[in-house]
C-alpha positions in Angstrom: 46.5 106.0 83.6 47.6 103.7 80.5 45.4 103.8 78.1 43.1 100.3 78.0 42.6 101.3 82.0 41.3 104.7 81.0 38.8 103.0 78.5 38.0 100.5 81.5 37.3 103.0 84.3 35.7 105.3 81.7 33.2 102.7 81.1 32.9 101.4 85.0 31.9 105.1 85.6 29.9 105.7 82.9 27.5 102.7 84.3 27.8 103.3 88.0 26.5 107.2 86.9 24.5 107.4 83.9 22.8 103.3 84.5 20.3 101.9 81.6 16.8 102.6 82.7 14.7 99.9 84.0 13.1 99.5 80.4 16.4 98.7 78.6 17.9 96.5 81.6 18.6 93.6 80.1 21.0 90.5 80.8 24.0 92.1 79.1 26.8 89.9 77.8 30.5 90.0 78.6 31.8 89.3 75.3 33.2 90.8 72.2 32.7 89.8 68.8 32.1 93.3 66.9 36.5 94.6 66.6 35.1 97.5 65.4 33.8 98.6 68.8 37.0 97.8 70.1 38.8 100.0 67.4 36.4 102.4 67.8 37.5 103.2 71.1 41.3 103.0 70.8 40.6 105.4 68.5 38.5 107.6 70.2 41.2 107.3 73.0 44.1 108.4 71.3 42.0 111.5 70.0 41.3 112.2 73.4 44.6 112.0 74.6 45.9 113.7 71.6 43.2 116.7 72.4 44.6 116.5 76.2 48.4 117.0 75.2 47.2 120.3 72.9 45.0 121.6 75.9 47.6 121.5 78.4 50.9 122.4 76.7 48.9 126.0 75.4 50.0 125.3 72.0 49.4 123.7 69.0 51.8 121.3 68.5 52.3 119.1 65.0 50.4 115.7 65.2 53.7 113.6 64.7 55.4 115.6 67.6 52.4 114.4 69.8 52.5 110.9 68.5 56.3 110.9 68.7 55.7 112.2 72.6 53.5 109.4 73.5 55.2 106.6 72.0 58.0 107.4 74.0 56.0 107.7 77.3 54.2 105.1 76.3 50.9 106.9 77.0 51.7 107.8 80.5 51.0 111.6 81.0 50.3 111.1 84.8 52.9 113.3 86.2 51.6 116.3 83.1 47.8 116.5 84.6 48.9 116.4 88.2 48.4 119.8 88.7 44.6 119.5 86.7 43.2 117.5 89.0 41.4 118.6 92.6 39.9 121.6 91.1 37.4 124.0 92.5 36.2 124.3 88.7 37.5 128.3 88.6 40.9 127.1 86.4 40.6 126.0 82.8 39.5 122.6 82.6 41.7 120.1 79.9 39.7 116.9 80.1 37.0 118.8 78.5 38.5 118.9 75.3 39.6 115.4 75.6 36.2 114.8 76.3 35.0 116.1 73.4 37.6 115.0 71.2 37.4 111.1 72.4 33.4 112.1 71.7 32.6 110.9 74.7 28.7 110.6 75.3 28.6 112.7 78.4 31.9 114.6 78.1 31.0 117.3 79.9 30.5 115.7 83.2 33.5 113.3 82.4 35.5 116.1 82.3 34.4 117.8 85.9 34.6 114.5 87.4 38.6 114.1 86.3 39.4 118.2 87.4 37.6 117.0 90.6 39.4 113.8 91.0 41.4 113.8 94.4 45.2 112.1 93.5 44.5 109.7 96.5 41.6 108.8 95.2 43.5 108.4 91.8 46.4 106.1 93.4 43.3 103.7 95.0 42.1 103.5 91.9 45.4 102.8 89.9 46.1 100.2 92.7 42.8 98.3 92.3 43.3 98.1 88.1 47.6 97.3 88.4 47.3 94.3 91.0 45.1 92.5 88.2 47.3 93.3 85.2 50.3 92.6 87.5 49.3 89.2 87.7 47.7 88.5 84.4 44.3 88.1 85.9 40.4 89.3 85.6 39.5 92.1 88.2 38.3 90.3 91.0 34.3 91.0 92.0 35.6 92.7 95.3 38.2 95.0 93.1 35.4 96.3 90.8 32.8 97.0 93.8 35.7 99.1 94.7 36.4 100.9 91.8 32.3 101.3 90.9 32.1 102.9 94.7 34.4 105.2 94.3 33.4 106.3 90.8 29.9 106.4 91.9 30.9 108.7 95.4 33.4 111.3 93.4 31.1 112.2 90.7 28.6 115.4 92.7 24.8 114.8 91.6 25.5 118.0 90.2 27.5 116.4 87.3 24.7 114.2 86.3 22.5 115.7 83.6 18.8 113.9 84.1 17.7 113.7 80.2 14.4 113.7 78.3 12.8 110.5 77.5 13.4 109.6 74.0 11.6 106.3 74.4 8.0 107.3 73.7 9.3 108.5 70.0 10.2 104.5 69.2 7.7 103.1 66.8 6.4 99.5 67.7 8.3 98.4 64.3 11.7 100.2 65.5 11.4 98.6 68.9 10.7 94.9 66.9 14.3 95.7 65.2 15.9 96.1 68.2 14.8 93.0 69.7 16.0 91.2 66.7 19.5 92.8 66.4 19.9 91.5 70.3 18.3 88.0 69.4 20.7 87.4 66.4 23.6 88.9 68.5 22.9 86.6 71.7 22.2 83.5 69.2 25.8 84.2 67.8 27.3 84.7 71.2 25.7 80.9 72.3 27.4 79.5 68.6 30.4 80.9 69.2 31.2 79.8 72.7 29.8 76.4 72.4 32.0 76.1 69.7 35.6 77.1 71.5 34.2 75.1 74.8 34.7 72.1 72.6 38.0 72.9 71.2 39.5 73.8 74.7 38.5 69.9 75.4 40.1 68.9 72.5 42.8 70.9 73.0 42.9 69.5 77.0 43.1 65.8 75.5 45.7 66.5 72.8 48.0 68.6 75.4 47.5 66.2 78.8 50.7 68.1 80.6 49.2 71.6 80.4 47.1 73.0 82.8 43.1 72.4 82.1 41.6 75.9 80.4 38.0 77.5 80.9 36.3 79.9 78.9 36.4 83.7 80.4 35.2 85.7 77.5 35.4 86.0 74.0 37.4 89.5 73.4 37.1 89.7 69.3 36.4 88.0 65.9 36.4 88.5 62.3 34.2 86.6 59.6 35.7 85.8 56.2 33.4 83.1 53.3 36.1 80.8 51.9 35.6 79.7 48.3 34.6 77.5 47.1 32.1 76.9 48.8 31.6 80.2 50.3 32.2 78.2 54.2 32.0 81.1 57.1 35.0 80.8 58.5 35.7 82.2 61.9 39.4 83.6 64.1 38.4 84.4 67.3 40.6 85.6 70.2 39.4 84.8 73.5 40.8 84.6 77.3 40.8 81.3 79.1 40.9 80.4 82.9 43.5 77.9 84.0 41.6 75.6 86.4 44.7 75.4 88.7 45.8 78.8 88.6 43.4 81.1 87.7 44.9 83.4 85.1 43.9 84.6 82.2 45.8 83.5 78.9 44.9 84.9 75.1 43.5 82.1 72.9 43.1 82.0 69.4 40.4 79.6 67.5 40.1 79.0 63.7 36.5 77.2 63.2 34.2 77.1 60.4 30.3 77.4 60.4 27.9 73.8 59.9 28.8 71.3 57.1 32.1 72.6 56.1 33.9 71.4 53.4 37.5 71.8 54.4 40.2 69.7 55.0 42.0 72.0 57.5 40.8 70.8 61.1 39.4 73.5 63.1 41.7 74.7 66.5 42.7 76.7 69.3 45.6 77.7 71.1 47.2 79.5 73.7 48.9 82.8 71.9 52.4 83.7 73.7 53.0 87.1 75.4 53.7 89.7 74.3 50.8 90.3 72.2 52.1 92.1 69.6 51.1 90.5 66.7 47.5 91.8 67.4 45.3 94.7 66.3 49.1 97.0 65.8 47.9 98.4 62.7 45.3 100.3 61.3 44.5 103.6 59.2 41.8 105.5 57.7 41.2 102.2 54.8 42.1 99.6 56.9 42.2 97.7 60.2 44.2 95.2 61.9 41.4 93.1 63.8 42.5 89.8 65.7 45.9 88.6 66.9 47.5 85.2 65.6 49.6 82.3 66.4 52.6 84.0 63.9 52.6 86.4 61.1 51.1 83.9 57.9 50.1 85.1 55.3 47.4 83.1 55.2 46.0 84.4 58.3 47.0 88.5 57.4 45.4 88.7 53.8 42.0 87.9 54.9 42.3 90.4 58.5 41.8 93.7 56.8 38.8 95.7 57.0 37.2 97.5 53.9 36.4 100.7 55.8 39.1 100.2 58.7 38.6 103.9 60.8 35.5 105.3 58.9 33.8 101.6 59.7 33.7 102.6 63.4 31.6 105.9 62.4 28.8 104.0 61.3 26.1 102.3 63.8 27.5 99.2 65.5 25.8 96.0 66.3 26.9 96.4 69.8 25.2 99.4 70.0 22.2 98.1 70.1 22.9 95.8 73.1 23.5 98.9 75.2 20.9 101.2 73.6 19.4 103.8 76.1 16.2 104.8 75.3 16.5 108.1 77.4 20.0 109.4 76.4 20.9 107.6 72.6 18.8 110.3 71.0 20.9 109.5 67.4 20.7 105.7 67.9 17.0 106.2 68.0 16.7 108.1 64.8 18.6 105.5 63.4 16.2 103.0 64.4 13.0 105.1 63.3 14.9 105.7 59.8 15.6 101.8 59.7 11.8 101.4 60.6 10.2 103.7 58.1 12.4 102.3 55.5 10.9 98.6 56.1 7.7 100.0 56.8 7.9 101.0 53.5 8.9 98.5 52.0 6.2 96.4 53.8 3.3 98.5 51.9 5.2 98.2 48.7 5.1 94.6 48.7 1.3 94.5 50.1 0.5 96.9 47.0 1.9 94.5 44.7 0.5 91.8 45.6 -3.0 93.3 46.1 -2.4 94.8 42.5 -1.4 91.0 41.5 -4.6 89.4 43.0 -6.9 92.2 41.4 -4.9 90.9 37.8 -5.5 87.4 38.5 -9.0 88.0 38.9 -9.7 90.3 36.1 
């Protein structure tokens, strides 16, 4: 499909197959403030489709041709796979290199669930995700039932790998880390929204002829400290509800954090389609994060990542909200190595101090 639905579905499958155990089940939230997971996977999408347009043309073609190719179908290789999908498993199998390229946590079961993909099944599927976009709205509950059923029923048990418990190798001081980085992550996620809840009032009184807007869900935010003070300053996109109609409409907020010294008020509006002011932009030193009301400067020369692309390779805080203790075998060395380190630094302090006392008293 196009390319945000592939990331969508991807991630409805990957749930309805390969759920959290019961240990990590927690009350997950819905919104987005890390843009690097978000251009993370646009990246890892276009590698994977990039890998998919190699594997089935038999040759390999330069990069810009590909790039070129895509553009101008915008993303929409549909009719190309046709003859990939429905099979028995004894042809050679495309989406495994797409798979692999997009580095897909369980790629190869990703990739025998797409060969095995009936096209009915494929059309139900592209039905359920266009009638929301067609009308600008949220997938509705029934929709996604849907779509989560019949992810869940084409995928064989076969396809799902049961993995070794990585749990039991979690320190007591890695698993206090992880429970922090959620804490501070949930705390933010409560700031943040109580924060735009009040602007879309203010923006209600000051703009009595428009329809009434509710929060949906945050969908990105970057963080920059304006001299010179040093004030956090926050641009956040987010989707609002119209109470009358129902559909979704991107939002963007400027805000600063408590006991600003600004004169600039802090706002929100409604950001008009299309949206292609947003996150069109990035390379391997820098990223386009959050789209604006216009094209300021004042808005662009503080929305440029330091790492752009190689930022995305490094652990995430949203990856710690989703950590599975039985399958994120790297995630948990990265907590045990984060652990050791502040263990150590734990007994360093405790031996200077006991040094210190032993001083005092001599």
């Amino acid at each position: 499909m196009d390319p945000v639905s592939n990331i969508a579905l991807s991630a409805v499958w990957y749930d309805a197959n390969f759920p959290l155990p019961d240990a990590d089940r927690r009350t997950q939230p819905h919104d987005i403030l890390d843009t690097l997971a978000i251009l993370r996977a646009v990246s890892r999408s276009l590698h994977g489709l990039v890998a998919l347009l190699h594997a089935t043309s038999g040759q390999k073609l330069p990069l810009h041709e590909i790039l070129k190719y895509l553009s101008y179908a915008q993303c929409d290789i549909s009719v190309m796979l046709q003859p990939h999908l429905n099979q028995d498993g004894s042809s050679p199998n495309p989406f495994v290199a797409a798979a692999t390229a997009a580095e897909h946590p369980q790629a190869s079961s990703m990739a025998a669930f797409f060969a095995s993909l009936a096209p009915a099944k494929l059309d139900r599927l592209r039905s359920l995700m266009t009638s929301a976009t067609a009308n600008n709205t949220a997938l509705s509950r029934e929709s996604l039932t849907q779509i989560h059923t019949i992810l869940k029923e084409e995928t064989p048990a076969m396809m799902i790998q049961r993995p070794l418990s990585q749990r039991r190798n979690l320190s007591k001081t890695a698993l206090t880390i992880l429970e922090r980085k959620r804490q501070a992550y949930d705390q933010q996620q409560s700031l943040i929204r109580g924060r735009i809840e009040k602007l879309l009032r203010k923006y209600a009184r000051g703009h009595p002829s428009e329809p009434k807007y509710k929060l949906d869900f945050i969908c990105g935010m970057a963080l920059t400290d304006d001299p010179p003070f040093n004030q956090r300053r926050y641009h956040v996109n987010f989707m609002a509800a119209s109470q009358s109609t129902f559909r979704n409409t991107l939002f963007f907020a400027e805000f600063w954090g408590a006991n600003h010294h600004h004169t600039k008020t802090s706002f929100c509006c409604p950001l008009p389609q299309p949206y292609d002011m947003g996150r069109c932009y990035y390379g391997r030193d820098s990223a386009r994060m959050i789209a604006y009301p216009d094209h300021s400067i004042d808005y662009l020369s503080s929305d440029i990542t330091h790492g752009g692309l190689d930022d995305t390779e490094d652990t995430l805080d949203t990856d710690f909200l989703y950590f599975d203790s039985e399958r994120d075998v790297e995630l948990a060395k990265a907590l045990q190595k984060m652990a050791k380190q502040q263990d150590a630094r734990q007994r360093s302090s405790t031996g200077m101090f006991d040094q210190w006392t032993r001083t005092a008293k001599c």
